[in-house]
ZATOR-671398 format. One record per residue (C-alpha): residue in three letters; x, y negated, z negated. Coordinates in steps of 0.2 Angstrom, whole numbers, padded with zeros to 4 digits, always signed. Each point is the difference from the previous one (the first is absolute). Layout:
AlaXYZ/...
END
This chain:
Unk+0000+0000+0000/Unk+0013-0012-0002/Unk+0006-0002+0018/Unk-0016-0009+0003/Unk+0007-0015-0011/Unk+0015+0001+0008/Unk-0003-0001+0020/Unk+0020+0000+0002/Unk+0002+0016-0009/Unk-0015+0008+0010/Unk+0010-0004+0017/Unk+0015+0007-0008/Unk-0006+0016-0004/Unk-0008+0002+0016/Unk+0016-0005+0010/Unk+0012+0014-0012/Unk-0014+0013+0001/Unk+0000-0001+0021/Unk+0021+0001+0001/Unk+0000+0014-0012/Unk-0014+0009+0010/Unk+0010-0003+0016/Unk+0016+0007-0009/Unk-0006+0016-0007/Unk-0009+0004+0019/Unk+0019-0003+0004/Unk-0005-0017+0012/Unk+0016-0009-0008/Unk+0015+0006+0005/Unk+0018+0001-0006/Unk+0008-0014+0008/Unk-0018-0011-0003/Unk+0000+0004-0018/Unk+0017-0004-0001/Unk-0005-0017+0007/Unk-0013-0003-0013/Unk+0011+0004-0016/Unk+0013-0010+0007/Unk-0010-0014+0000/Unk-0010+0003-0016/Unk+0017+0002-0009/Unk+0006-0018+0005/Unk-0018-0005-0006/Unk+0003+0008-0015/Unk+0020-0006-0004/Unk-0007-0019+0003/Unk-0015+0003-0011/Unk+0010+0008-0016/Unk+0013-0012+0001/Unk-0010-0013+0000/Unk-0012+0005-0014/Unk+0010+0014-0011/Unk+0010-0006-0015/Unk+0011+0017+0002/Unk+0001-0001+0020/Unk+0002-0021-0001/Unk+0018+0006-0008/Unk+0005+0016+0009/Unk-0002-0006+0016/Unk+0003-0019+0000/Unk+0015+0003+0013/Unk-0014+0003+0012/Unk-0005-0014+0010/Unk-0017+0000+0013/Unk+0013+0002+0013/Unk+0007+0014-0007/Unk-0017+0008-0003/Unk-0005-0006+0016/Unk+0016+0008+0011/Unk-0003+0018-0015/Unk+0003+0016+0008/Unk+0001+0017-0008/Unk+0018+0002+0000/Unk-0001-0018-0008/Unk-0014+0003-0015/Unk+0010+0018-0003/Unk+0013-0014-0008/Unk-0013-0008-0012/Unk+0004+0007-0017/Unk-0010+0015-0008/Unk-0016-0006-0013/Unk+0001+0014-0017/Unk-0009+0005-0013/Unk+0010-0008-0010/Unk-0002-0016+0009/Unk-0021+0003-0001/Unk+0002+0001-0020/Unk+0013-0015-0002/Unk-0011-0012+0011/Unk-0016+0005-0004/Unk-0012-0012+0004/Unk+0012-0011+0010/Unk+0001+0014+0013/Unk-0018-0004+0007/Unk-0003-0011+0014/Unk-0018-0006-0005/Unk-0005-0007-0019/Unk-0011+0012-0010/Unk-0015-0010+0006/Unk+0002+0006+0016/Unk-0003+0016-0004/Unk-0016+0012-0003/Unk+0007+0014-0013/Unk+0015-0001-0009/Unk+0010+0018-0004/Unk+0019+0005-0008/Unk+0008+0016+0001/Unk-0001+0009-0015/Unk+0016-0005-0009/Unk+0003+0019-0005/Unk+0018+0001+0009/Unk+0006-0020-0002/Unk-0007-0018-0002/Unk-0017+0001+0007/Unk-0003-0012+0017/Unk-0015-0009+0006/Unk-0008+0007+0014/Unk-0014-0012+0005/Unk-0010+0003+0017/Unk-0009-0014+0011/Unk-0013+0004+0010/Unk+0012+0002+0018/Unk+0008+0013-0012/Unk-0018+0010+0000/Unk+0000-0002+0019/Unk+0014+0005+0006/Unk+0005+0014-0013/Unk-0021+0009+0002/Unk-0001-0005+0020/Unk+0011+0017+0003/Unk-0008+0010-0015/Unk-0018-0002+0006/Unk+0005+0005+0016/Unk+0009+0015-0004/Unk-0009+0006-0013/Unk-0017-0001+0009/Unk+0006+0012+0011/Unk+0006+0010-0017/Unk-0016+0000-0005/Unk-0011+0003+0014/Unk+0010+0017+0002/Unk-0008+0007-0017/Unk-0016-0009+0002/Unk-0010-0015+0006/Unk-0004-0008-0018/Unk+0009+0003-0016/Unk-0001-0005-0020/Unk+0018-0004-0002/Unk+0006+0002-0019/Unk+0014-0012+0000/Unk+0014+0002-0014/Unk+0017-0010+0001/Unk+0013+0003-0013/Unk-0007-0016-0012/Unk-0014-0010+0000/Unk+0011-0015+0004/Unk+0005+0007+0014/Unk-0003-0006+0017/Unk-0004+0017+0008/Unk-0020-0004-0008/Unk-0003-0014+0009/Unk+0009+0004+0015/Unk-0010+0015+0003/Unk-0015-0006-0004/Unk+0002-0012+0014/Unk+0005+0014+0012/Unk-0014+0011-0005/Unk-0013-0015-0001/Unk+0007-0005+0019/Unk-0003+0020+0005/Unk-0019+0001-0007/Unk+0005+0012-0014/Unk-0004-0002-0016/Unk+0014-0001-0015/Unk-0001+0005-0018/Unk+0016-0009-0010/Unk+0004+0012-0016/Unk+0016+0003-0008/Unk+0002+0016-0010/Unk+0015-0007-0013/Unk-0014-0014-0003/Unk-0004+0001-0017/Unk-0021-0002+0004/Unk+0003+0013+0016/Unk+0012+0014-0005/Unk+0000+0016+0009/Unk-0017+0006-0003/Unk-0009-0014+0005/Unk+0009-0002+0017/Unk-0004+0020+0002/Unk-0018-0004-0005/Unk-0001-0015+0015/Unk+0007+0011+0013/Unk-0013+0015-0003/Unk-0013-0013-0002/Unk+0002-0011+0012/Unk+0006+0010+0012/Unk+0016-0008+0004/Unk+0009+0005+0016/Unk+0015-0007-0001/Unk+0013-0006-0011/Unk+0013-0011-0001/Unk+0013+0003-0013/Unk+0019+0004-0005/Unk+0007+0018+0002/Unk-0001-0001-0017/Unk-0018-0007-0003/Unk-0008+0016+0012/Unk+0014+0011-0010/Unk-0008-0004-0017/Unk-0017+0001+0003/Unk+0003+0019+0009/Unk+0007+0003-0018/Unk-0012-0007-0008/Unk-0012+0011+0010/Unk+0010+0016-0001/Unk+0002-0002-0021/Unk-0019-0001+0001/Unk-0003+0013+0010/Unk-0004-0007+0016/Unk+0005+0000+0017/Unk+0005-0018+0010/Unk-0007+0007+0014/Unk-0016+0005-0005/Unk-0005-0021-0003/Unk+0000-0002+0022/Unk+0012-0013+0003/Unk+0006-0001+0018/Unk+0015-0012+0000/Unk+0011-0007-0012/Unk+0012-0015+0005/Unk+0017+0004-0013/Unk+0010-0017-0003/Unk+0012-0007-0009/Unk+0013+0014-0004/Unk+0014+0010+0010/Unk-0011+0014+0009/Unk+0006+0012+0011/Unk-0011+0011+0011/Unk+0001+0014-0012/Unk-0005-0012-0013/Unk-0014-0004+0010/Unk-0005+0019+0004/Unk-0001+0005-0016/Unk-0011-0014-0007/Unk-0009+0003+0017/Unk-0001+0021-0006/Unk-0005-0003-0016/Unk-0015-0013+0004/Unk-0005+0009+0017/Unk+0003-0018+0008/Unk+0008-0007+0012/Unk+0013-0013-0005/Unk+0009-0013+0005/Unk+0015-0011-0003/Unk-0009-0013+0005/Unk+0009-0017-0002/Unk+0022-0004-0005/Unk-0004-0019-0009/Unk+0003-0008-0018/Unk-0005-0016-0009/Unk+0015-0010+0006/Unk+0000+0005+0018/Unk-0020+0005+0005/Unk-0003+0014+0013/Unk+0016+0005+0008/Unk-0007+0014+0009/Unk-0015+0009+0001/Unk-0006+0017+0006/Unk-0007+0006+0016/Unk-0013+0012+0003/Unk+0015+0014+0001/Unk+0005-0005-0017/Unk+0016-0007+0007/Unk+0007-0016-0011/Unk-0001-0015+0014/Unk+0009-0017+0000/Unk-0011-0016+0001/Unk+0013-0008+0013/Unk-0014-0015+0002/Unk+0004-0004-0017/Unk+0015+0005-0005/Unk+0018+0001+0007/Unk+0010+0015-0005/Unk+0017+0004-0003/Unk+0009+0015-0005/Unk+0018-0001-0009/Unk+0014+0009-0009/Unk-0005-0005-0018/Unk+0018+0000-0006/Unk+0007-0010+0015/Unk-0017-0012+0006/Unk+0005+0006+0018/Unk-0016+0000+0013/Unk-0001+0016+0007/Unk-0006+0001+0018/Unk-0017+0007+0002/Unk+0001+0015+0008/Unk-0014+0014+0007/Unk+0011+0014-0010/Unk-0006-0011-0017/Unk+0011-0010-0012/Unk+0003+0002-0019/Unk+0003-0016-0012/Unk-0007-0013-0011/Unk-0015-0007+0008/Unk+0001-0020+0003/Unk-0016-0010+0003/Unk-0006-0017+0006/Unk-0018-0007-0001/Unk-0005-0005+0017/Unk-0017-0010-0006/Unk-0003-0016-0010/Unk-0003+0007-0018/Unk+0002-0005-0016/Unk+0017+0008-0004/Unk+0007+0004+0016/Unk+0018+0009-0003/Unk+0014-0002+0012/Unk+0012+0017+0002/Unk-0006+0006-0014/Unk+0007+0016-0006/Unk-0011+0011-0006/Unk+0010+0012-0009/Unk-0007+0013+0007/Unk+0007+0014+0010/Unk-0007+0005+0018/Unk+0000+0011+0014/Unk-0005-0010+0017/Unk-0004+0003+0016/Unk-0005-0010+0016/Unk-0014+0010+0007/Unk-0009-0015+0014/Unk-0004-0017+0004/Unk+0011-0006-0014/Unk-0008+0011-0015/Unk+0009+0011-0012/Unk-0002+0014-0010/Unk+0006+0000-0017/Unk+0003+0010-0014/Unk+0002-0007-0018/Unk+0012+0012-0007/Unk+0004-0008-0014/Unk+0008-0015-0010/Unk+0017-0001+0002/Unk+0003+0002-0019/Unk-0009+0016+0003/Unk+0014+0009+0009/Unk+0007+0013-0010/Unk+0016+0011+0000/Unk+0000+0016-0005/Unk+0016+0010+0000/Unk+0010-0013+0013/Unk-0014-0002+0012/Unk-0013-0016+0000/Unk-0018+0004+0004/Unk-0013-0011+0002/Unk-0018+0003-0012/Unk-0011+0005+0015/Unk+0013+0015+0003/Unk-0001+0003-0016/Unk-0019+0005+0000/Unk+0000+0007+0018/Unk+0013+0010-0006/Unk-0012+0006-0015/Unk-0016+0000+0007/Unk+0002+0005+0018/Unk-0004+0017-0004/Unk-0015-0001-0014/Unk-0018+0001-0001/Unk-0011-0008-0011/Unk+0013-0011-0011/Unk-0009-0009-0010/Unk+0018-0013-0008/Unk+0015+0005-0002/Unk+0017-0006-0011/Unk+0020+0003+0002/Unk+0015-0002-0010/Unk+0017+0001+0005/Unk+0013+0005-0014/Unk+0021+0003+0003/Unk+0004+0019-0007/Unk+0014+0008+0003/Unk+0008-0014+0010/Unk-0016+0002+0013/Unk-0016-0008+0001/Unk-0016+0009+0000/Unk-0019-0005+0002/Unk-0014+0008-0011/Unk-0019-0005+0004/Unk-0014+0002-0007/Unk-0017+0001+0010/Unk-0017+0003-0002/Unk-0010+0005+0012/Unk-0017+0005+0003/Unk-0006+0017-0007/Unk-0009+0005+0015/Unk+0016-0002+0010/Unk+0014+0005-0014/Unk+0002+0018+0010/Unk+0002-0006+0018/Unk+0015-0007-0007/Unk+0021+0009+0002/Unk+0006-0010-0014/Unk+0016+0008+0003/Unk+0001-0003+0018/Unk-0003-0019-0004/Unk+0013-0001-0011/Unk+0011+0009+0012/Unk-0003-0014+0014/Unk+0002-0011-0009/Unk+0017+0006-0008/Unk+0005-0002+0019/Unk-0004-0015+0005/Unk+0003-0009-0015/Unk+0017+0010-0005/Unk-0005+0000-0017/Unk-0007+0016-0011/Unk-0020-0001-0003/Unk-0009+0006-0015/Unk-0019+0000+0003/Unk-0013+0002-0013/Unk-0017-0002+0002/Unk-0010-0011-0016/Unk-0003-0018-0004/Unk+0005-0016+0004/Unk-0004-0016-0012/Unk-0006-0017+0004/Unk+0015-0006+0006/Unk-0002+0009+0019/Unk-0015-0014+0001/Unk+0011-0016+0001/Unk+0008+0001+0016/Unk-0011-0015+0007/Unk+0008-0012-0015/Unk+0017+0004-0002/Unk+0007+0016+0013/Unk+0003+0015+0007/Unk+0017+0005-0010/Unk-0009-0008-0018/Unk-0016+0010+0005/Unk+0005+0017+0007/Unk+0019+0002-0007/Unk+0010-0001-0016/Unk+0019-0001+0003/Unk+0006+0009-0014/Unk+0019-0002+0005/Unk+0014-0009-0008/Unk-0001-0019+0003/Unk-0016+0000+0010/Unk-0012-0016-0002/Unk-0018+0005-0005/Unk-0002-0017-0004/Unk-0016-0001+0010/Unk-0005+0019-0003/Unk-0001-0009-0020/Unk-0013-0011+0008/Unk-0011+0011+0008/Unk+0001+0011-0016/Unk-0007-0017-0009/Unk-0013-0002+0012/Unk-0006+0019-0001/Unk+0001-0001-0020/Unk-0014-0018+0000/Unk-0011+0011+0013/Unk-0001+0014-0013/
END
């Protein structure tokens, strides 16, 4: 309703959902896109220069010339935006006061100072443009109308309102509930999905994790409560992650979106359930996170730290910002990537003299299992050589499909470390992978000198949810 008390806005949206529409039919190609970001970025250089606190001191060697005569080779110069950065500047990094925005979020402070994340209203354009059109086709494959049960990892997070917008936009109806509320809890959200019929659900690995538990402790099957399609965010998922959350519920599941408060939707997934870039919005760039080299994009894929910069007018647009987190890219047509997140790059881990990334971690575990319902490793040094042990629980009516011993074998080999596997239960701390991380979530490091500084976080965080 508010675009028709703001005419301007109402033209916008009609202008970024008609070049989005021509981009996913492929009617844009590479060397036009290229084109249109090039000139969107020099828009964008002038615009937080001008108006950024942060960017008005970081790039104050630019000039309009130099931002007029910017090539890529050029802004591949201009220094890298960090985390770091974000939290020392806080609110001078936005481009636009506080009054020029509609919602106001921060990240949740669980892992370093927490930073202000506010959105304006070409924020919500641009980021749920893509989303509505991918997702509608999403949806349409598991049905033409759906009660969509939306659960993000707070209620202070933006993933409510953002899917309620996608949702509304789509004709489907959205229920917001959070299980760790204090007036929801686990029964109640298992209550609205068998009352209400729920479809589909939007939710953490963790979230669809804990209310199949819940169901299991109770006697119950996931499956039995008909929903269609859940949309998994916000954590490290691999597609054995997602096969077993999918098994479990009898679902299909999806992966269905790469974003975070700082830096909106990065990438969103395609009816395949392929992880896609939002090159309309976005300019990517891939590098050696211990160098800060560009790697070339290349059809065989690229593996580094992936660096970002908002294309569109927003509230807090971030100039080569590294994300911190770990990717695997590659170009696939008329400009677009495919990307997967496979973890932060505090996340790699070296066990017994070879570094591995978290999402080869958990492929390497759960490739070959059925019905896992959360899982949890440690690695300890004995006898001069580390080894893993992991405890998993999985669901009763799949614990005898399962060659625990052949799991453990694999893994043994791709991971050249000894695996112990024993089957029993996890604790609360599995469920905080959305606020804190992978390794503080799903590993203890047990080892001599290792930093489970943010492992004591999550701990903290899983102790006030008991």
């Amino acid at each position: 309703m508010y675009a028709l008390f703001k005419p301007e806005l109402l033209k916008l949206a009609h202008a970024v959902h008609q070049q989005h529409e021509l981009f996913e039919r492929g009617g844009i190609s590479a060397e036009e896109l290229s084109c249109i970001q090039l000139k969107r970025l020099k828009s964008i250089l002038c615009h937080v220069r001008n108006n950024s606190p942060f960017y008005q001191h970081t790039l104050s060697f630019l000039s309009d010339a130099d931002i007029n005569s910017l090539d890529l080779n050029a802004f591949r110069k201009l220094p890298f935006t960090t985390k770091e950065d974000l939290r020392a500047a806080g609110h001078d990094m936005a481009s636009a006061p506080l009054t020029a925005a509609w919602i106001y979020y921060e990240t949740t402070g669980t892992t370093g100072a927490a930073t202000p994340c506010p959105r304006n209203e070409q924020d919500s354009i641009f980021n749920n443009t893509p989303l509505i059109l991918r997702y509608g086709e999403i949806f349409r494959t598991h049905g033409q109308q759906h009660i969509v049960g939306v659960m993000g990892p707070t209620e202070l997070h933006s993933t409510g309102d953002t899917f309620e917008d996608v949702c509304r936009s789509l004709g489907h109806t959205v229920v917001k509930m959070w299980p760790r509320s204090p007036v929801v809890g686990l029964d109640r959200a298992v209550t609205l999905i068998k009352e209400l019929k729920i479809t589909a659900l939007v939710c953490t690995p963790a979230i669809a994790i804990s209310l199949a538990r819940h169901l299991h402790e109770k006697g119950r099957a996931p499956a039995d409560l008909g929903v269609k399609l859940i949309f998994t965010l916000g954590e490290l998922t691999t597609p054995a992650l997602l096969r077993n959350i999918g098994q479990v519920w009898g679902s299909a599941v999806y992966n269905c979106m790469y974003a975070s408060q700082e830096s909106s939707i990065l990438a969103a997934s395609d009816k395949g359930g392929n992880l896609c870039t939002v090159p309309l919005n976005v300019l990517y760039e891939v590098i050696d996170p211990l160098t800060g080299q560009v790697l070339v994009p290349e059809n065989a894929g690229m593996t580094g730290e992936l660096v970002i910069t908002h294309l569109y007018q927003g509230q807090k647009p971030l100039i080569r910002y590294r994300t911190g987190d770990m990717v695997r890219a590659w170009v696939v047509d008329n400009g677009r990537w495919h990307i997967i997140p496979i973890g932060r790059t505090r996340d790699t881990l070296t066990i017994n003299g070879r570094n591995h990334c978290a999402y080869d971690i958990e492929a390497a575990l759960l490739d070959r299992l059925e019905g896992c319902l959360d899982y949890h490793m440690q690695v300890e040094t004995i006898a001069g050589a580390d080894q893993l042990s992991i405890t998993l629980e999985l669901a009763a009516s799949t614990e005898a499909q399962n060659d625990l011993e052949s799991v453990a074998d694999a893994m043994t080999s791709r991971l050249d470390a000894r695996v112990c596997i024993t089957v029993g239960s996890t604790d609360a701390v599995t469920g905080t992978a959305a606020m804190v991380s992978w390794k503080a979530a799903r590993f203890h490091d047990k080892r001599q000198g290792s930093d489970n500084q943010e492992r004591e976080t999550a701990l903290k965080i899983a102790a006030r949810r008991a």
